[in-house]
KOLGU-4560 file (N, C-alpha, C; in nm, 3 decimals, padded with zeros to 5 digits):
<recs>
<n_xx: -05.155 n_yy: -12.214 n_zz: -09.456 ca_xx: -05.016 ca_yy: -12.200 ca_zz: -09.490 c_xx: -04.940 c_yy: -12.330 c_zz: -09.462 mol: A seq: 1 type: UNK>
<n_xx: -04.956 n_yy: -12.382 n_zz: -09.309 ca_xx: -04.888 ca_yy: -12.533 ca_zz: -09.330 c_xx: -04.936 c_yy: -12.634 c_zz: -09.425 mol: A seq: 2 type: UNK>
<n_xx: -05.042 n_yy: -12.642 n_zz: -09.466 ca_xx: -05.082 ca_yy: -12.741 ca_zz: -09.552 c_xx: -05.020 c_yy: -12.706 c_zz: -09.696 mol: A seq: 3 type: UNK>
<n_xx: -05.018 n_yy: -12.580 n_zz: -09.741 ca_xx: -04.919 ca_yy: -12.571 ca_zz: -09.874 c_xx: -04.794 c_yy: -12.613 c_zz: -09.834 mol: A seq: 4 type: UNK>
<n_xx: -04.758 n_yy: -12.587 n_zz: -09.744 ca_xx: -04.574 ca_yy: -12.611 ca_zz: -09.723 c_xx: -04.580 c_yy: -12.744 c_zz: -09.712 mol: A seq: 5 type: UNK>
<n_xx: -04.710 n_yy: -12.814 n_zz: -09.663 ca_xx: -04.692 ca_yy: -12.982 ca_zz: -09.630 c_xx: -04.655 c_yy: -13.048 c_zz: -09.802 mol: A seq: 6 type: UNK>
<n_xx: -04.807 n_yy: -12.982 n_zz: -09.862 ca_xx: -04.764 ca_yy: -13.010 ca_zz: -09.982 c_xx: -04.675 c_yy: -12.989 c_zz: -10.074 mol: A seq: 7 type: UNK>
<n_xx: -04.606 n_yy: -12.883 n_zz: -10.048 ca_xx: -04.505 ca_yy: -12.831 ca_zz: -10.146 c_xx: -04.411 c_yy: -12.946 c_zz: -10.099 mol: A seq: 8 type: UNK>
<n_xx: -04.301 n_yy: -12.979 n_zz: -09.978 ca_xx: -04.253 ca_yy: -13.056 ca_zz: -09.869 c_xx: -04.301 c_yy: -13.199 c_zz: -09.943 mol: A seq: 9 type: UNK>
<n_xx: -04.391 n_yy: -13.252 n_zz: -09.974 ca_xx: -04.459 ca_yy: -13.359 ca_zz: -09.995 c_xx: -04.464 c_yy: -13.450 c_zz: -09.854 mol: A seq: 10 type: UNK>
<n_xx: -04.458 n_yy: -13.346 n_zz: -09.758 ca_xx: -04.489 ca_yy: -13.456 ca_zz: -09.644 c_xx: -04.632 c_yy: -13.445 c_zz: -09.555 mol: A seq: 11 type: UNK>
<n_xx: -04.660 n_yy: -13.508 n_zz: -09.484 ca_xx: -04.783 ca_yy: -13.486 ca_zz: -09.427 c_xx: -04.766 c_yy: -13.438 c_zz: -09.288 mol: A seq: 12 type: UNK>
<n_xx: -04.875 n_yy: -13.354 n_zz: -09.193 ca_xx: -04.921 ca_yy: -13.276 ca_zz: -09.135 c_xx: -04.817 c_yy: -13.295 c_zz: -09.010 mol: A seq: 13 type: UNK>
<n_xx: -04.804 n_yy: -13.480 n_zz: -08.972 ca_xx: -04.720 ca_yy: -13.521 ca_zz: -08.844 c_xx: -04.583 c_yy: -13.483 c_zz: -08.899 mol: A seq: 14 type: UNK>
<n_xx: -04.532 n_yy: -13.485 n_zz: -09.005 ca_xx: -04.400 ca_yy: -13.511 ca_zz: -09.044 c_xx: -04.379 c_yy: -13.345 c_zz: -09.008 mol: A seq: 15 type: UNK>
<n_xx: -04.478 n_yy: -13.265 n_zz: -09.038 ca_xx: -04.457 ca_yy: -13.115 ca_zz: -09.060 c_xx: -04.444 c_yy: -13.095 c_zz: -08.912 mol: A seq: 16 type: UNK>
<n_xx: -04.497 n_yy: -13.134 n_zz: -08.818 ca_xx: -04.514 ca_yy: -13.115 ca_zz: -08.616 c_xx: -04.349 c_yy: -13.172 c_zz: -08.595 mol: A seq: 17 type: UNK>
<n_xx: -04.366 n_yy: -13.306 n_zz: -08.661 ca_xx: -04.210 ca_yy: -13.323 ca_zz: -08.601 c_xx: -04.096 c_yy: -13.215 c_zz: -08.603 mol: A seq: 18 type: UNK>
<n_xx: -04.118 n_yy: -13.187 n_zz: -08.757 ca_xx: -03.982 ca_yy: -13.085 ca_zz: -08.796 c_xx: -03.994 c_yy: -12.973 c_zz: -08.735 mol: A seq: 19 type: UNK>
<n_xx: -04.125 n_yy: -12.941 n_zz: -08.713 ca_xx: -04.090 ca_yy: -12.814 ca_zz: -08.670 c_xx: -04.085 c_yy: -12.834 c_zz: -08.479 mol: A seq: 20 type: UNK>
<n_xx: -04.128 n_yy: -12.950 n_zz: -08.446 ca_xx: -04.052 ca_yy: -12.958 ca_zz: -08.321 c_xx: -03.909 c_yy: -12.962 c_zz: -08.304 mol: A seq: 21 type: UNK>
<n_xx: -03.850 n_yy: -12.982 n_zz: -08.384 ca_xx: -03.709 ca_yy: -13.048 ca_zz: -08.397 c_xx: -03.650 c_yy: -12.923 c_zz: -08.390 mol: A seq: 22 type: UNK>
<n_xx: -03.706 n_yy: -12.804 n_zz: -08.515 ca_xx: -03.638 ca_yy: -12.659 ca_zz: -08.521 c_xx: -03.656 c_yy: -12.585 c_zz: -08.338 mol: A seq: 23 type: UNK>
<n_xx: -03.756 n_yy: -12.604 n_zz: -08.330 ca_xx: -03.816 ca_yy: -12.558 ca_zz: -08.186 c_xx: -03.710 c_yy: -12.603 c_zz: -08.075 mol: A seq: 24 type: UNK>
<n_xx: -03.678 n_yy: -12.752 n_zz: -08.101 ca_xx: -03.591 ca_yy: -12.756 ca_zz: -08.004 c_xx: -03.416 c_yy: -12.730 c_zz: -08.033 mol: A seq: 25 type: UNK>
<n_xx: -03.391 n_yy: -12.736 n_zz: -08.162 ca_xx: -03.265 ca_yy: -12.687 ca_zz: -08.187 c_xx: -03.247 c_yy: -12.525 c_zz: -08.140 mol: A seq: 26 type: UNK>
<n_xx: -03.349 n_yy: -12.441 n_zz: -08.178 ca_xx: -03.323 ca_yy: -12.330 ca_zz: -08.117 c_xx: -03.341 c_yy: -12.307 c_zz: -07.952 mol: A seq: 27 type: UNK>
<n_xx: -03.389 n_yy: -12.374 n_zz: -07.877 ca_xx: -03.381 ca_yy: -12.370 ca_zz: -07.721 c_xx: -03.247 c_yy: -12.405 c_zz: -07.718 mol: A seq: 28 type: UNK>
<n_xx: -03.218 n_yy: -12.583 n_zz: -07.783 ca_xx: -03.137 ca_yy: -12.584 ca_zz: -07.698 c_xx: -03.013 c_yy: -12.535 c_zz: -07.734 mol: A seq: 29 type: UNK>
<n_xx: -02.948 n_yy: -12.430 n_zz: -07.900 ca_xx: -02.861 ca_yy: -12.339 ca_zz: -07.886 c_xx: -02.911 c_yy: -12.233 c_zz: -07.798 mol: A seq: 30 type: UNK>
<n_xx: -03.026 n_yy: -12.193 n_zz: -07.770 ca_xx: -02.987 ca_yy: -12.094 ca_zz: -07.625 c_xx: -02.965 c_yy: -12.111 c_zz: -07.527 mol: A seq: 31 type: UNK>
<n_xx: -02.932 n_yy: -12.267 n_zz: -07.455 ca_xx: -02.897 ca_yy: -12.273 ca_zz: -07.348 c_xx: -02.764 c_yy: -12.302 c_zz: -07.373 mol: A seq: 32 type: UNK>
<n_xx: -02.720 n_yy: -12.304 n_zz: -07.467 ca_xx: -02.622 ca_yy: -12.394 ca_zz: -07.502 c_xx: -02.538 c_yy: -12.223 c_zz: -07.496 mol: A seq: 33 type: UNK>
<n_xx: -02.575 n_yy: -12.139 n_zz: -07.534 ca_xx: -02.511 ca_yy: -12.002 ca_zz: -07.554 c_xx: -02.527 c_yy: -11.922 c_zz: -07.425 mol: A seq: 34 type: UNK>
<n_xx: -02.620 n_yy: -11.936 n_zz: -07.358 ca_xx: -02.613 ca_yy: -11.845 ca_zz: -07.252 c_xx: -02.511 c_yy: -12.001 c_zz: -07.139 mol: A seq: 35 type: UNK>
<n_xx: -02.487 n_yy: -12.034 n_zz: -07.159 ca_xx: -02.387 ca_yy: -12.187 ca_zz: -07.053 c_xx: -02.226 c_yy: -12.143 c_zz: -07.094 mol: A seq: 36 type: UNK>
<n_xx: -02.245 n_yy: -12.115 n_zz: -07.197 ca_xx: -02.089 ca_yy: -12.072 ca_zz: -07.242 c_xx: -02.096 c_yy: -11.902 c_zz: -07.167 mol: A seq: 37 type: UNK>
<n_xx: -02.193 n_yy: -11.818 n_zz: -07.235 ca_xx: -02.124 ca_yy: -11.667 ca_zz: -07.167 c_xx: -02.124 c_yy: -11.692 c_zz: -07.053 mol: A seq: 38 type: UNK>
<n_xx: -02.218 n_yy: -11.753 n_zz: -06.955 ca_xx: -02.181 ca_yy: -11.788 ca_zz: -06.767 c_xx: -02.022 c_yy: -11.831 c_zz: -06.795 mol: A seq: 39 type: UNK>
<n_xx: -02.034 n_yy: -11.923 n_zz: -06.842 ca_xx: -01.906 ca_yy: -12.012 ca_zz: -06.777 c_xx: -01.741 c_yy: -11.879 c_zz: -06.840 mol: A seq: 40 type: UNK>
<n_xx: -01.793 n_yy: -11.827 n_zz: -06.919 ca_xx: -01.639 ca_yy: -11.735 ca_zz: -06.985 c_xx: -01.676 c_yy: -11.626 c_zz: -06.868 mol: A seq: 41 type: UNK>
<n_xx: -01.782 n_yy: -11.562 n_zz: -06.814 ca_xx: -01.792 ca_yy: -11.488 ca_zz: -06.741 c_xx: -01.712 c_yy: -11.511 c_zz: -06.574 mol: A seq: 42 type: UNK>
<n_xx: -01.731 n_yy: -11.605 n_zz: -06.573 ca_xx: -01.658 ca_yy: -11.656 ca_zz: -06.421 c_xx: -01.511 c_yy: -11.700 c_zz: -06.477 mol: A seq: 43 type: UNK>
<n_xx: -01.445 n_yy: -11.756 n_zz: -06.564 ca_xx: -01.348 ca_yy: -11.755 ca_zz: -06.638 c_xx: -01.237 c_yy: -11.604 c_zz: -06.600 mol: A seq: 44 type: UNK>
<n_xx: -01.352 n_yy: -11.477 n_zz: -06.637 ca_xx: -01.264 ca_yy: -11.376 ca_zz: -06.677 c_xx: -01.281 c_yy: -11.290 c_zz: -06.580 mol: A seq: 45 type: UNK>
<n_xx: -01.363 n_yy: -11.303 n_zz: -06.434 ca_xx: -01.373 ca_yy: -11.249 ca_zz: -06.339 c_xx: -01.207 c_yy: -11.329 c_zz: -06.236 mol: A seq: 46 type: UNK>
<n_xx: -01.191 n_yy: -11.465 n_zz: -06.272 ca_xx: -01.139 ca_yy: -11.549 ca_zz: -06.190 c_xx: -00.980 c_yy: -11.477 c_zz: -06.249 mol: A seq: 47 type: UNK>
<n_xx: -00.948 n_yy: -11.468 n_zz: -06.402 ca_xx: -00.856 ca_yy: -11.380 ca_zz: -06.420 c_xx: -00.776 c_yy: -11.286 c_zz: -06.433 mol: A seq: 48 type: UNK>
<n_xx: -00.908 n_yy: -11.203 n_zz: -06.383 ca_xx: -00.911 ca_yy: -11.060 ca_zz: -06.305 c_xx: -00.831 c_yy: -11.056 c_zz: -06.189 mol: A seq: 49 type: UNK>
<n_xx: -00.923 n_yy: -11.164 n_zz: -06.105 ca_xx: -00.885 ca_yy: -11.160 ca_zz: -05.974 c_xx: -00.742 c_yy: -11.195 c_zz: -05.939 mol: A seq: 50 type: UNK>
<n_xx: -00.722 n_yy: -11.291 n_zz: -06.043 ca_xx: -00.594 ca_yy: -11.321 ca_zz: -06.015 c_xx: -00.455 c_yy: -11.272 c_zz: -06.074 mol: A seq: 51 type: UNK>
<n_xx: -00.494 n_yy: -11.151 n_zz: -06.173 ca_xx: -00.377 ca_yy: -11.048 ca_zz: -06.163 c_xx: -00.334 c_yy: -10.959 c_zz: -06.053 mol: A seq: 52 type: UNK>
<n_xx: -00.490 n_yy: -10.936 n_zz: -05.961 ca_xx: -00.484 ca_yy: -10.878 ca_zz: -05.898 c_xx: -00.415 c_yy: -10.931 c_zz: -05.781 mol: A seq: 53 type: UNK>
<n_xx: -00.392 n_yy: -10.985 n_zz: -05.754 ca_xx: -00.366 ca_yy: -11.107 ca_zz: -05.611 c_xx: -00.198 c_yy: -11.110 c_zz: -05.628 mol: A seq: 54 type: UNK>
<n_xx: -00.160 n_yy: -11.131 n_zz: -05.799 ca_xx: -00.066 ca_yy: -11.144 ca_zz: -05.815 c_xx: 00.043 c_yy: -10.992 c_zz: -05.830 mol: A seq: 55 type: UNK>
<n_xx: -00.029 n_yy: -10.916 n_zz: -05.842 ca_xx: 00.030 ca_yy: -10.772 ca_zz: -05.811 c_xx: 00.005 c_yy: -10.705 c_zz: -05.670 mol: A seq: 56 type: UNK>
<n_xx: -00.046 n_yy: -10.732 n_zz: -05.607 ca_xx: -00.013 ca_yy: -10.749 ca_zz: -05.455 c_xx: 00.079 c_yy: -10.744 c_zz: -05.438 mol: A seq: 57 type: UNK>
<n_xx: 00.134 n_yy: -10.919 n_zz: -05.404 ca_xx: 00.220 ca_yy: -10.955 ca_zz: -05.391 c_xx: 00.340 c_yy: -10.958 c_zz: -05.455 mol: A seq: 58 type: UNK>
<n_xx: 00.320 n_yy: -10.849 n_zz: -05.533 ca_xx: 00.464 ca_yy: -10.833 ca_zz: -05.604 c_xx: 00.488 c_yy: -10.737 c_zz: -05.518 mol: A seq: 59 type: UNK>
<n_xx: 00.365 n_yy: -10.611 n_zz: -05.559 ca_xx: 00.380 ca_yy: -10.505 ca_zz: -05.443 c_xx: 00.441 c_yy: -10.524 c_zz: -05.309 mol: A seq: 60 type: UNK>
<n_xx: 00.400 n_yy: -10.589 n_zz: -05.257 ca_xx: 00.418 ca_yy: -10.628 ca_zz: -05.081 c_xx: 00.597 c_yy: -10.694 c_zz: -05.114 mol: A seq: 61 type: UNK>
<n_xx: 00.637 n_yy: -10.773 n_zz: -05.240 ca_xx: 00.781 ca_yy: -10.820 ca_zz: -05.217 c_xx: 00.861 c_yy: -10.698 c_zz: -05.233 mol: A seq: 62 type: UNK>
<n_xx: 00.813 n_yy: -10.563 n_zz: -05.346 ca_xx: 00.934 ca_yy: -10.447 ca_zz: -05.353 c_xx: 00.967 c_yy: -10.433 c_zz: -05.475 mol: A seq: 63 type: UNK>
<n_xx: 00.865 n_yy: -10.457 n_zz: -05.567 ca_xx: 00.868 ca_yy: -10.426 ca_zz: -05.674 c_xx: 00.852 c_yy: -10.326 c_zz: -05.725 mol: A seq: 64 type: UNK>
<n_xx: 00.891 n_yy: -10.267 n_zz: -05.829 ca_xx: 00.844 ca_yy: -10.166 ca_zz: -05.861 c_xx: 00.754 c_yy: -10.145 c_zz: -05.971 mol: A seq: 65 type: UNK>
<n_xx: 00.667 n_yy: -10.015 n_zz: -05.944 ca_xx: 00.582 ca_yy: -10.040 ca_zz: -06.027 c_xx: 00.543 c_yy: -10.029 c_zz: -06.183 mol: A seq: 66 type: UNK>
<n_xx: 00.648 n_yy: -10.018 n_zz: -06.248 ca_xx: 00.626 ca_yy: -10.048 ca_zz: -06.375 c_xx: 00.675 c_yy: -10.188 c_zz: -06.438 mol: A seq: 67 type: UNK>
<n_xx: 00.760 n_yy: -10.236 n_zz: -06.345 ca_xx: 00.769 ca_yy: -10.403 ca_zz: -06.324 c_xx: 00.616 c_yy: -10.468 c_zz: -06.343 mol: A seq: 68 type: UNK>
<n_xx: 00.546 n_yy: -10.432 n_zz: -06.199 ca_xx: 00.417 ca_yy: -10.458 ca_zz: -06.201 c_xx: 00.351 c_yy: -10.446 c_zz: -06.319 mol: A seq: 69 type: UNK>
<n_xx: 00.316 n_yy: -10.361 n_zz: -06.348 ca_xx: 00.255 ca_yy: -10.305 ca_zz: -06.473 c_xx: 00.278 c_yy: -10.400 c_zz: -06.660 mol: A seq: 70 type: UNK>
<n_xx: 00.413 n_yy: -10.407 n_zz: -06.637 ca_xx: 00.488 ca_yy: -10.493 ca_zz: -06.737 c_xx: 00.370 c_yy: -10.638 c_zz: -06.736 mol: A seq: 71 type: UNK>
<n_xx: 00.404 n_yy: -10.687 n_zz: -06.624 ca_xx: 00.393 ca_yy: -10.827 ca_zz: -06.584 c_xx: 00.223 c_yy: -10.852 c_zz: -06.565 mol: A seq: 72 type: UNK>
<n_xx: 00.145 n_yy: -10.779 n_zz: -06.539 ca_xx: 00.013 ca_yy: -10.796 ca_zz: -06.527 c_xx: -00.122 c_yy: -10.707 c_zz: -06.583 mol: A seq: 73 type: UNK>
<n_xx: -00.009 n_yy: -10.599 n_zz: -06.658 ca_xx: -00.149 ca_yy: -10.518 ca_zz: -06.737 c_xx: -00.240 c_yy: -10.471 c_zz: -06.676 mol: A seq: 74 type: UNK>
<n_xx: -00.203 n_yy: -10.418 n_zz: -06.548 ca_xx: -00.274 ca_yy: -10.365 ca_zz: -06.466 c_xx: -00.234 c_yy: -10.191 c_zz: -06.474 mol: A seq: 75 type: UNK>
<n_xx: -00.335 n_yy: -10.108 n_zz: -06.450 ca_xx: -00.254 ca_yy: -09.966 ca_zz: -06.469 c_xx: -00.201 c_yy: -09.894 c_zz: -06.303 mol: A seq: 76 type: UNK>
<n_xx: -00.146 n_yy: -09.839 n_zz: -06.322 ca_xx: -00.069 ca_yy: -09.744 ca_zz: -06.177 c_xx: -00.172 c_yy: -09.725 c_zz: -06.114 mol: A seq: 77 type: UNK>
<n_xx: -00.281 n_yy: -09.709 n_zz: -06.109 ca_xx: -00.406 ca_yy: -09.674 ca_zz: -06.055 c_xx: -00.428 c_yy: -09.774 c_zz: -05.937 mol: A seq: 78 type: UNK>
<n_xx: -00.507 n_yy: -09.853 n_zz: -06.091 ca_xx: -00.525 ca_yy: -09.998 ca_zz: -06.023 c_xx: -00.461 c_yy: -10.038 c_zz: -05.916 mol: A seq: 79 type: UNK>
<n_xx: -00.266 n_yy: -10.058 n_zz: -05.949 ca_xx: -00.171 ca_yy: -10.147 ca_zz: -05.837 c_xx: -00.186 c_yy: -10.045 c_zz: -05.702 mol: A seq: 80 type: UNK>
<n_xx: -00.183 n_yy: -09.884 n_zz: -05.755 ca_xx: -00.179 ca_yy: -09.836 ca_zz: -05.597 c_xx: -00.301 c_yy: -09.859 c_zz: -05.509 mol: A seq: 81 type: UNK>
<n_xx: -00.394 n_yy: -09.886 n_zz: -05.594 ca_xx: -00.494 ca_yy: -09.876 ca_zz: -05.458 c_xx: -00.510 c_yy: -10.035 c_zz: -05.424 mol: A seq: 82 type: UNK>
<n_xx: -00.442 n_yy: -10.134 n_zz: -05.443 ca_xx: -00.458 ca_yy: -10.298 ca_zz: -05.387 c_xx: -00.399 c_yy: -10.255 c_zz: -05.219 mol: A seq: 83 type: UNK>
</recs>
């Protein structure tokens, strides 16, 4: 089968190793390249989690009320009562 594709291709056997090293490594390195992005959005959206939460606290703790809260951080009544 590679030798028809070499020939069909008109290239020879090395040219056929290269390319298909080349595909070989384009697809690794979009998978590292894809699993580097979901890590990095994953800590992204844990870090913006955290920090609604931190920030409805302390709304809590100033005397806010809680649909203020709610307004301001998209957090539900649930959520703010049990911080």
């Amino acid at each position: 089968m590679k030798l028809k594709y070499c020939e069909k291709q008109k290239m020879d056997s090395t040219q056929y190793k290269s390319g298909l090293q080349e595909r070989i490594f384009q697809k690794l390195f979009i998978s590292d390249s894809l699993k580097y992005y979901r890590d990095l959005k994953n800590v992204v959206d844990t870090a913006y989690e955290k920090g609604k939460k931190e920030i409805a606290k302390k709304m809590k703790m100033k005397g806010f009320d809680i649909d203020t809260i709610i307004e301001f951080t998209g957090l539900t009544a649930e959520e703010i009562e049990n911080l």
